[in-house]
DSSP file (Angstrom, degrees, kcal/mol; ACC not computed):
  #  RESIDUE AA STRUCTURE BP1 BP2  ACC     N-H-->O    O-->H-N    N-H-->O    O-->H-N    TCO  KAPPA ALPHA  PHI   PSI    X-CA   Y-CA   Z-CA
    1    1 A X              0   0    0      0, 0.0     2,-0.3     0, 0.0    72,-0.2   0.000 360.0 360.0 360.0 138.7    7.7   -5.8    4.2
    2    2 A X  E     -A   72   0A   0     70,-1.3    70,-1.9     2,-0.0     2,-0.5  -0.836 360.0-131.9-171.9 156.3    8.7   -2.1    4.9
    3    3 A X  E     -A   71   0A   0     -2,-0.3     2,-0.3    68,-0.2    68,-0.2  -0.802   5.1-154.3-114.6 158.5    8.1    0.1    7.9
    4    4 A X  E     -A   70   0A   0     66,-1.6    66,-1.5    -2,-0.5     2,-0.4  -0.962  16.5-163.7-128.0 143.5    6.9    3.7    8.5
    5    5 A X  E     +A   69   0A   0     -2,-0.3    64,-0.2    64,-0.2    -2,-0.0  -0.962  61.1  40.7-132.3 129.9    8.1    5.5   11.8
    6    6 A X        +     0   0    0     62,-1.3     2,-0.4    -2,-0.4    -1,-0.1   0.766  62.0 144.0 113.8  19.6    6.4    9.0   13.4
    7    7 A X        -     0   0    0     61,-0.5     2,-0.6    -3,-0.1    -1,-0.3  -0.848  53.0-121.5 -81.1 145.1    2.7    8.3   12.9
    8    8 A X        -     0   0    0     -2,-0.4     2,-0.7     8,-0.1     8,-0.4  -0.669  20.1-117.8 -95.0 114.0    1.1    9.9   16.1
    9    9 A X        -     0   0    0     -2,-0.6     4,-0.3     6,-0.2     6,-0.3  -0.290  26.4-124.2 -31.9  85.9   -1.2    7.7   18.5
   10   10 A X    >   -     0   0    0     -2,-0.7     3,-3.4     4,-0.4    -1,-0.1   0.314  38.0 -88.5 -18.3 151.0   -4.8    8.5   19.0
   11   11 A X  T 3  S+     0   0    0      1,-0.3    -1,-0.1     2,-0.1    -2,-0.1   0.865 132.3  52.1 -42.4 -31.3   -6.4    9.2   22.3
   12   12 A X  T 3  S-     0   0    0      2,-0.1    -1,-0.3    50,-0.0    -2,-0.1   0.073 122.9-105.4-103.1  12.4   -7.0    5.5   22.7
   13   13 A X  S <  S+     0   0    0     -3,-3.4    50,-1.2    -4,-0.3    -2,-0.1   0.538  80.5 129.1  73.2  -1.0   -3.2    4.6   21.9
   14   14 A X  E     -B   62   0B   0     48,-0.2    -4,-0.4    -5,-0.1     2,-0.3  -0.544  54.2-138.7 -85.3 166.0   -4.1    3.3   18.2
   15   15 A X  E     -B   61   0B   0     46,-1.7    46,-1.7    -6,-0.3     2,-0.5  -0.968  18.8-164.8 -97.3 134.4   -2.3    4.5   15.3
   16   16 A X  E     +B   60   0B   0     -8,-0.4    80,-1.1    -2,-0.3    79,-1.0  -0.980  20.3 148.0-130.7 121.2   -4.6    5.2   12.3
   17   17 A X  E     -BC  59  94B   0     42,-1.0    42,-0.6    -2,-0.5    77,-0.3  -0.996  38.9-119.8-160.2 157.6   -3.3    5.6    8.6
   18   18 A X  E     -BC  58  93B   0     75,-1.9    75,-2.5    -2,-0.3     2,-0.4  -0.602  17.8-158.2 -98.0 128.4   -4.0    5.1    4.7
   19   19 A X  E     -BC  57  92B   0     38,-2.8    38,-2.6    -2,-0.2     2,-0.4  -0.975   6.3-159.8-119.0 123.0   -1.9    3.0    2.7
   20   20 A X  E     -BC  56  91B   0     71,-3.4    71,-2.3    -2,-0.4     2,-0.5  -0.879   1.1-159.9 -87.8 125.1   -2.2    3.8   -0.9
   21   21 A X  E     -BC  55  90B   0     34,-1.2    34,-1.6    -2,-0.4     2,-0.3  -0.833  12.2-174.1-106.0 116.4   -0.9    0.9   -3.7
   22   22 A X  E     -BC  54  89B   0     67,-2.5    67,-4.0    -2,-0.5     2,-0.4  -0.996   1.6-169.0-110.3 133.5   -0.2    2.6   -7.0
   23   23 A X  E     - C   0  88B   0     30,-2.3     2,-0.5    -2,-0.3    30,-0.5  -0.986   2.3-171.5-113.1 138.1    0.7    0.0  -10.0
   24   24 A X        +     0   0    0     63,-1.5    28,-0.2    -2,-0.4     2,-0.2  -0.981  17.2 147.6-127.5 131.3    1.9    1.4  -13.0
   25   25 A X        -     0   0    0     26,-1.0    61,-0.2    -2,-0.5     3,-0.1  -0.562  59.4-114.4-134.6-165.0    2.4   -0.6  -16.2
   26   26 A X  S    S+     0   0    0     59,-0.2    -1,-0.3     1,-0.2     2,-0.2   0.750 118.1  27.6-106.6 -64.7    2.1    0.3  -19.9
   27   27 A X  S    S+     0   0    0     -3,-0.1     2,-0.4    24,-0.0    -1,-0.2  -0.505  73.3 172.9 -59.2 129.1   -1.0   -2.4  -19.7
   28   28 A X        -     0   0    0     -2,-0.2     2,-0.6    -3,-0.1    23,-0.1  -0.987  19.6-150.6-144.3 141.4   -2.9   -3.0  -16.2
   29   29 A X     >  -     0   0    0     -2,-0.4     4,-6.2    53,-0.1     5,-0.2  -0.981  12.1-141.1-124.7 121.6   -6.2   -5.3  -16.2
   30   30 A X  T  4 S+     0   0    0     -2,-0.6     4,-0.3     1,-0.3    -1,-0.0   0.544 103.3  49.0 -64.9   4.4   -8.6   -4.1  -13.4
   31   31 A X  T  > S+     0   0    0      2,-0.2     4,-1.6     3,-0.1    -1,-0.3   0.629 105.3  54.6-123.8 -15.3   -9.5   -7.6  -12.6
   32   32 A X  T  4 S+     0   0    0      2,-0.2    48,-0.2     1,-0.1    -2,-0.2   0.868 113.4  50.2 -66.5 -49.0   -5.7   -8.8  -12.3
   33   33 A X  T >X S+     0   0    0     -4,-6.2     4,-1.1     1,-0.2     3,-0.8   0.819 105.8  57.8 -63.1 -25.2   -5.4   -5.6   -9.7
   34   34 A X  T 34 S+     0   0    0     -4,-0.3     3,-0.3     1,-0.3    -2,-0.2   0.932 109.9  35.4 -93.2 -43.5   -8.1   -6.6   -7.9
   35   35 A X  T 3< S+     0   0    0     -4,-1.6    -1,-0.3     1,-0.2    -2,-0.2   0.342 102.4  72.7-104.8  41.6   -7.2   -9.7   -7.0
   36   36 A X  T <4 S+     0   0    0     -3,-0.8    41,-0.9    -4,-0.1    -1,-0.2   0.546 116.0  33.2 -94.2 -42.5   -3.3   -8.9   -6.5
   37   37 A X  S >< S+     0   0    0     -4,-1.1     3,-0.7    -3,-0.3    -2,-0.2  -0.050  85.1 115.6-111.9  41.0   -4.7   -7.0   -3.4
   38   38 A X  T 3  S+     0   0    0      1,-0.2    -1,-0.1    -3,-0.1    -3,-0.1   0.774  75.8  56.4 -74.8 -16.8   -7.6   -9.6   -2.6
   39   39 A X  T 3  S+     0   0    0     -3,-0.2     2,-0.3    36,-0.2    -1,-0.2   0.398  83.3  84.6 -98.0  -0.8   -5.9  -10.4    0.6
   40   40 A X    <   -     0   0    0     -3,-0.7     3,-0.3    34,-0.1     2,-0.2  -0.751  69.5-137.4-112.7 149.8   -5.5   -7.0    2.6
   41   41 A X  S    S+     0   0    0     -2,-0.3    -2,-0.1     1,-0.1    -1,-0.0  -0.582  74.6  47.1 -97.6 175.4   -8.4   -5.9    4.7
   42   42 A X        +     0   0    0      1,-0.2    16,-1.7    -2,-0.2    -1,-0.1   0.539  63.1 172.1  76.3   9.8   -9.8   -2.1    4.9
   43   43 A X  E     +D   57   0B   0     -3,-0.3    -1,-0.2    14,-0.3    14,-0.2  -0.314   3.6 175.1 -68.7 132.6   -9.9   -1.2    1.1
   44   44 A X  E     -     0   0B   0     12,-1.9    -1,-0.1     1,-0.3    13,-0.1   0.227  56.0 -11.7-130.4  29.1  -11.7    2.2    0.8
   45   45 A X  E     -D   56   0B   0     11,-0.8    11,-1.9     2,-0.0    -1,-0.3  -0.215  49.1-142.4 153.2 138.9  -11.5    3.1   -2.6
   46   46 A X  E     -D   55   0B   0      9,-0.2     2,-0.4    -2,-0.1     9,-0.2  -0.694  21.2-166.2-106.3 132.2   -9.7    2.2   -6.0
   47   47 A X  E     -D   54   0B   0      7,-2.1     7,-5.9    -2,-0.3     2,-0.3  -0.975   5.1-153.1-146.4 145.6   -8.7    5.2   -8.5
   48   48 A X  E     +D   53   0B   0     -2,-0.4     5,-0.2     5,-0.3     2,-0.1  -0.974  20.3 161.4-141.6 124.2   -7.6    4.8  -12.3
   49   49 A X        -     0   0    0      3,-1.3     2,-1.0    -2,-0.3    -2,-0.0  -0.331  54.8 -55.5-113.4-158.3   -5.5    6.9  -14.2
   50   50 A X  S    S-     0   0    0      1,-0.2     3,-0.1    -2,-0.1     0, 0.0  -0.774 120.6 -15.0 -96.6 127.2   -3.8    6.4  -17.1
   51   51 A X  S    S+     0   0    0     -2,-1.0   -26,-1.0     1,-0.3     2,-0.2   0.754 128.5  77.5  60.7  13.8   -1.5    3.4  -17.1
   52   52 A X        -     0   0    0    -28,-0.2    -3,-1.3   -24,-0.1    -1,-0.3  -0.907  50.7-174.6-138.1-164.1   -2.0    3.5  -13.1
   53   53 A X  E     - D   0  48B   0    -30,-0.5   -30,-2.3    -2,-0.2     2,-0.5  -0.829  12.5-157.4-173.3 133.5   -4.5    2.4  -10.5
   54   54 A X  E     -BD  22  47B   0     -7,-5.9    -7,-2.1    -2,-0.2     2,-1.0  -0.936   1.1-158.0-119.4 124.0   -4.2    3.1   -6.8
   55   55 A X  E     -BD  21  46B   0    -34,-1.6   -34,-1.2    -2,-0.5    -9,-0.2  -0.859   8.6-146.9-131.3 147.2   -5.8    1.3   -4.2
   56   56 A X  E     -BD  20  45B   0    -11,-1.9   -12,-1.9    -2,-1.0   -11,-0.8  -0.375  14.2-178.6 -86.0 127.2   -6.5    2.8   -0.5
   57   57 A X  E     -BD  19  43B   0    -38,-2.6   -38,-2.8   -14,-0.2   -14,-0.3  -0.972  17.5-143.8-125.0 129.8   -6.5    0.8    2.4
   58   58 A X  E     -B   18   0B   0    -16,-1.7     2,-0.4    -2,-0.4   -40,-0.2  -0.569  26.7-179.7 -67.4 148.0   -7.3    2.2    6.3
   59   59 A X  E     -B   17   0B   0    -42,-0.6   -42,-1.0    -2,-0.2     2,-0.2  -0.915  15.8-166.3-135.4 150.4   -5.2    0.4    8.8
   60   60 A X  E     +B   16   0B   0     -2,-0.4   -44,-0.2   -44,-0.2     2,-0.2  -0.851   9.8 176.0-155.3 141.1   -5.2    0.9   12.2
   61   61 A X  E     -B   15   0B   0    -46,-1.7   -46,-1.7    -2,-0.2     2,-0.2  -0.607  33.7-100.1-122.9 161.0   -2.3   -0.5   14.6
   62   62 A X  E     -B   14   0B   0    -48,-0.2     2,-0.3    -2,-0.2   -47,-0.2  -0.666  47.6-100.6 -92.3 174.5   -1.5   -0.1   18.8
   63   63 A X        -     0   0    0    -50,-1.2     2,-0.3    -2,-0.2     5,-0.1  -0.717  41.2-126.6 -67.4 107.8    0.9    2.2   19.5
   64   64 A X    >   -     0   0    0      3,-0.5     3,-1.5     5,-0.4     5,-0.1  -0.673  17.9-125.2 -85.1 140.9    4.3    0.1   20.3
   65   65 A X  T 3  S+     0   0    0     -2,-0.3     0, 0.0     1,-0.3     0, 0.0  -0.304  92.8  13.0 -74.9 165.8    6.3    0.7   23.8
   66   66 A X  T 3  S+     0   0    0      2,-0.0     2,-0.3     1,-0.0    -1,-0.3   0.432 125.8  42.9  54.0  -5.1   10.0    1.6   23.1
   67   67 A X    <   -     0   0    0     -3,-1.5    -3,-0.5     1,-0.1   -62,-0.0  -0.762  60.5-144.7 172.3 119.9    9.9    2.3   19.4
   68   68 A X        +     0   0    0     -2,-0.3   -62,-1.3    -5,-0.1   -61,-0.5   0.429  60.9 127.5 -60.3  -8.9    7.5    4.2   16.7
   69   69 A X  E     -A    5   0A   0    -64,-0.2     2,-0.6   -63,-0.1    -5,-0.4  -0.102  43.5-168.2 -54.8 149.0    8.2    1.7   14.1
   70   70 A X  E     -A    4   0A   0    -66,-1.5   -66,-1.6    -7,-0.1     2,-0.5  -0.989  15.9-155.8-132.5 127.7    4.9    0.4   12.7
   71   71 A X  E     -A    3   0A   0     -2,-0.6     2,-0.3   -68,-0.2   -68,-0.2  -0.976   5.4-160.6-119.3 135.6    6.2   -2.8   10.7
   72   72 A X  E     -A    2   0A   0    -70,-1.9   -70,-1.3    -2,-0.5     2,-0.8  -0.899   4.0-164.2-113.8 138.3    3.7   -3.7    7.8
   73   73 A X        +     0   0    0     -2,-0.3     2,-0.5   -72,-0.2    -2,-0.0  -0.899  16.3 176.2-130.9  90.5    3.9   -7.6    6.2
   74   74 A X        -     0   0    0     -2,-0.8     2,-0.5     2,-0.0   -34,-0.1  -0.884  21.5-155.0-116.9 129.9    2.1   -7.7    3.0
   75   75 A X        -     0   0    0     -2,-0.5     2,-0.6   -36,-0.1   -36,-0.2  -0.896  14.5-157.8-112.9 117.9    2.0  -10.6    0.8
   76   76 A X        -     0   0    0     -2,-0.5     2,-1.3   -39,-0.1     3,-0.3  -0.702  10.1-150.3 -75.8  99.1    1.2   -9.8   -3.2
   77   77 A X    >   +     0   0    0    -41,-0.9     3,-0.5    -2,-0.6   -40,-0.1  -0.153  23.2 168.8-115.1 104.1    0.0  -12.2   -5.3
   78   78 A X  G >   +     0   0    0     -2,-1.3     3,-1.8     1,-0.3    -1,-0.2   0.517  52.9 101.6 -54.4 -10.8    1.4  -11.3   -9.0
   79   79 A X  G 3  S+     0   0    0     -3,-0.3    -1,-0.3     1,-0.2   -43,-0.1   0.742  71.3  55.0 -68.0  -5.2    0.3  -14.3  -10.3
   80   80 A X  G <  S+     0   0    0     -3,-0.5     2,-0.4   -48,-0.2    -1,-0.2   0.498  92.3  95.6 -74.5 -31.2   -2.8  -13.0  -12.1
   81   81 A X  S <  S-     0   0    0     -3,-1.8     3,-0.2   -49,-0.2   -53,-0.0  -0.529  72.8-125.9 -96.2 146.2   -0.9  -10.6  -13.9
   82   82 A X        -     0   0    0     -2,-0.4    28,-0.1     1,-0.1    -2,-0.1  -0.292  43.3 -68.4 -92.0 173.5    0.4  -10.9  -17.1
   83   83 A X  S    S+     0   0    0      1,-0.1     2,-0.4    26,-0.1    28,-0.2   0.139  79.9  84.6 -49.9 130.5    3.9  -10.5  -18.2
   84   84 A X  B    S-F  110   0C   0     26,-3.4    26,-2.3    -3,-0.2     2,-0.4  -0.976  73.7 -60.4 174.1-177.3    5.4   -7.1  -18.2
   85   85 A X        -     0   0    0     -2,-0.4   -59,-0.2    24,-0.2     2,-0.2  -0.637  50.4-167.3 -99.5 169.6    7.3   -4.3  -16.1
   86   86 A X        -     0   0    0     22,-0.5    22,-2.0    -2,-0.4     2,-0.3  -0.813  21.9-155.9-177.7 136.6    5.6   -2.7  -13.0
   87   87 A X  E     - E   0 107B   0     -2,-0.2   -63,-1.5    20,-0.2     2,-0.4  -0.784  10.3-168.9-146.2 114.5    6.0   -0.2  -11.0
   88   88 A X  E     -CE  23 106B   0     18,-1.7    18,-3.9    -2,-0.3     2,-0.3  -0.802   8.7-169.3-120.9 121.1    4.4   -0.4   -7.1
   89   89 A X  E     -CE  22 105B   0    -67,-4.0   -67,-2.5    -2,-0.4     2,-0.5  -0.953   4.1-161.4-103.4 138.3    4.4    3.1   -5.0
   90   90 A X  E     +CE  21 104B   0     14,-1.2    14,-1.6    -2,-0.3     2,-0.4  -0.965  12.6 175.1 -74.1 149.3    3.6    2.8   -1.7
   91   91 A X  E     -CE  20 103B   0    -71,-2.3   -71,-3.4    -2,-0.5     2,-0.4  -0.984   8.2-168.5-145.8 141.7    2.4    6.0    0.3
   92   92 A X  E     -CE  19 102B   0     10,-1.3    10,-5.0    -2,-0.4     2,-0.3  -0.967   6.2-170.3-136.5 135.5    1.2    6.0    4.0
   93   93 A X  E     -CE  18 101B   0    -75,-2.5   -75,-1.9    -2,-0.4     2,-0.8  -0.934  25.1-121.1-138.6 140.9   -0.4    9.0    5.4
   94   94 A X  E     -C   17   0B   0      6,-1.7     4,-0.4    -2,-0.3   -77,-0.3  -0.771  18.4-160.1 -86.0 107.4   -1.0    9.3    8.6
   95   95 A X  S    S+     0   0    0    -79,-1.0   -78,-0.2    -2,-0.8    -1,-0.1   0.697  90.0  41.8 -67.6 -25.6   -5.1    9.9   10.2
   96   96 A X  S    S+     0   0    0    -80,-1.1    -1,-0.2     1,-0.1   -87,-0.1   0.932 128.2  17.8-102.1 -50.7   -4.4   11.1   13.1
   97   97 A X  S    S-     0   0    0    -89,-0.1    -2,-0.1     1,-0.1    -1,-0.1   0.629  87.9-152.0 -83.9  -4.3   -1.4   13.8   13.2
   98   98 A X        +     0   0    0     -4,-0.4    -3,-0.1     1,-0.1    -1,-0.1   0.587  66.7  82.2   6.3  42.5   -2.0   14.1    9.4
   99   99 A X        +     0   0    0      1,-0.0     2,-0.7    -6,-0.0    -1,-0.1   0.576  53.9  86.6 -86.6 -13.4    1.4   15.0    8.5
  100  100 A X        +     0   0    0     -6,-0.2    -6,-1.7   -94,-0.1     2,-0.5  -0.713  51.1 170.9-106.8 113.4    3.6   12.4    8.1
  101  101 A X  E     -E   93   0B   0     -2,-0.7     2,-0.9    -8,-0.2    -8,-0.2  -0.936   9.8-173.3-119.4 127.5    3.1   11.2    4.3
  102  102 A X  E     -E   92   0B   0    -10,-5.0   -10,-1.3    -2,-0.5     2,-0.4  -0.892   5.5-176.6-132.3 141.7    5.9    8.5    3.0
  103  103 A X  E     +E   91   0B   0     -2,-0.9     2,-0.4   -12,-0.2   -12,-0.2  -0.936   7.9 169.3-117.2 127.4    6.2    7.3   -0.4
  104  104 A X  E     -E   90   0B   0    -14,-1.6   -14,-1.2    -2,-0.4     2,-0.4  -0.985  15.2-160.9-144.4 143.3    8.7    4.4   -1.9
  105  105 A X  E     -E   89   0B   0     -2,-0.4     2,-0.3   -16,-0.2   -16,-0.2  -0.979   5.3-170.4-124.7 155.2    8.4    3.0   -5.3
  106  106 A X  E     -E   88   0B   0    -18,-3.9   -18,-1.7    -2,-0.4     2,-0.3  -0.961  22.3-122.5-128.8 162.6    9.9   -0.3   -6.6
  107  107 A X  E     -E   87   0B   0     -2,-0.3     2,-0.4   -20,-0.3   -20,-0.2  -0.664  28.1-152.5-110.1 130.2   10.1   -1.7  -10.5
  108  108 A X        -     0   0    0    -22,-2.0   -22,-0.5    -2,-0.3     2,-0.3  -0.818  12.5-159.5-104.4 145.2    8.6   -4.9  -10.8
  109  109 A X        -     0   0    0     -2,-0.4     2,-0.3   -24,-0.2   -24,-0.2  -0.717  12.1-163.6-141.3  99.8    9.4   -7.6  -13.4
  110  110 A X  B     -F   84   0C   0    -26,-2.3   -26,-3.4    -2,-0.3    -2,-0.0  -0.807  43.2 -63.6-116.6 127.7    6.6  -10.1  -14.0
  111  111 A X  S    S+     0   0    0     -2,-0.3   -27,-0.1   -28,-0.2   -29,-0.0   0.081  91.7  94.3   8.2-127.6    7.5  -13.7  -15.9
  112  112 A X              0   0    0      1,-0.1    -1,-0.1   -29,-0.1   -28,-0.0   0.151 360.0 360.0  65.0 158.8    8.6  -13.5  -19.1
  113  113 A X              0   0    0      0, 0.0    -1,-0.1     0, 0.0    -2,-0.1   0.590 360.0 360.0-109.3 360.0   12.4  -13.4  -20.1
């Protein structure tokens, strides 16, 4: 869950913006990533670095009355991936005003003791 507030509404009232998923581990298996984000629609493109991988999704949302909040509900599922630390950025960039860029990272800790 997390929300981004101050992306600007298209002519048509939508909001349209990129969320990029970066995971970083010391180990990452491309086929463990893939299907950690099998579940989101819009993917338009996967980039590999070293020890990350980002994949880009387009979204597009209405424009809510009373309040700029866009709240996003994304469900991961880690189970594919093998034991370890993590580290998951999101960043949402905005398509239409293209200023408003927001980034959060969290540490992951996957089975293991």
């Amino acid at each position: 869950y997390y929300e981004t507030y101050g992306l600007d509404p298209d002519a048509a009232g939508r909001r349209r913006f990129r969320v990029d998923y970066t995971v970083r581990a010391e180990r990452l298996e491309r086929g463990a990533l893939e299907r950690l984000f099998e579940g989101l629609q819009g993917l338009v493109g996967v980039r590999e670095e070293d020890r990350a991988t980002t994949f880009s999704f387009e979204r597009e949302a209405p424009a809510s009355e009373g309040t700029d909040a866009l709240v996003e509900h994304v469900s991961l599922d880690t189970s594919a991936l093998p034991p370890g630390n993590y580290v998951l950025a999101i960043e949402v960039t905005d398509l239409v005003g293209g200023g408003t860029t927001v980034q959060v990272e969290r540490e992951l800790r996957i089975g293991g003791d």
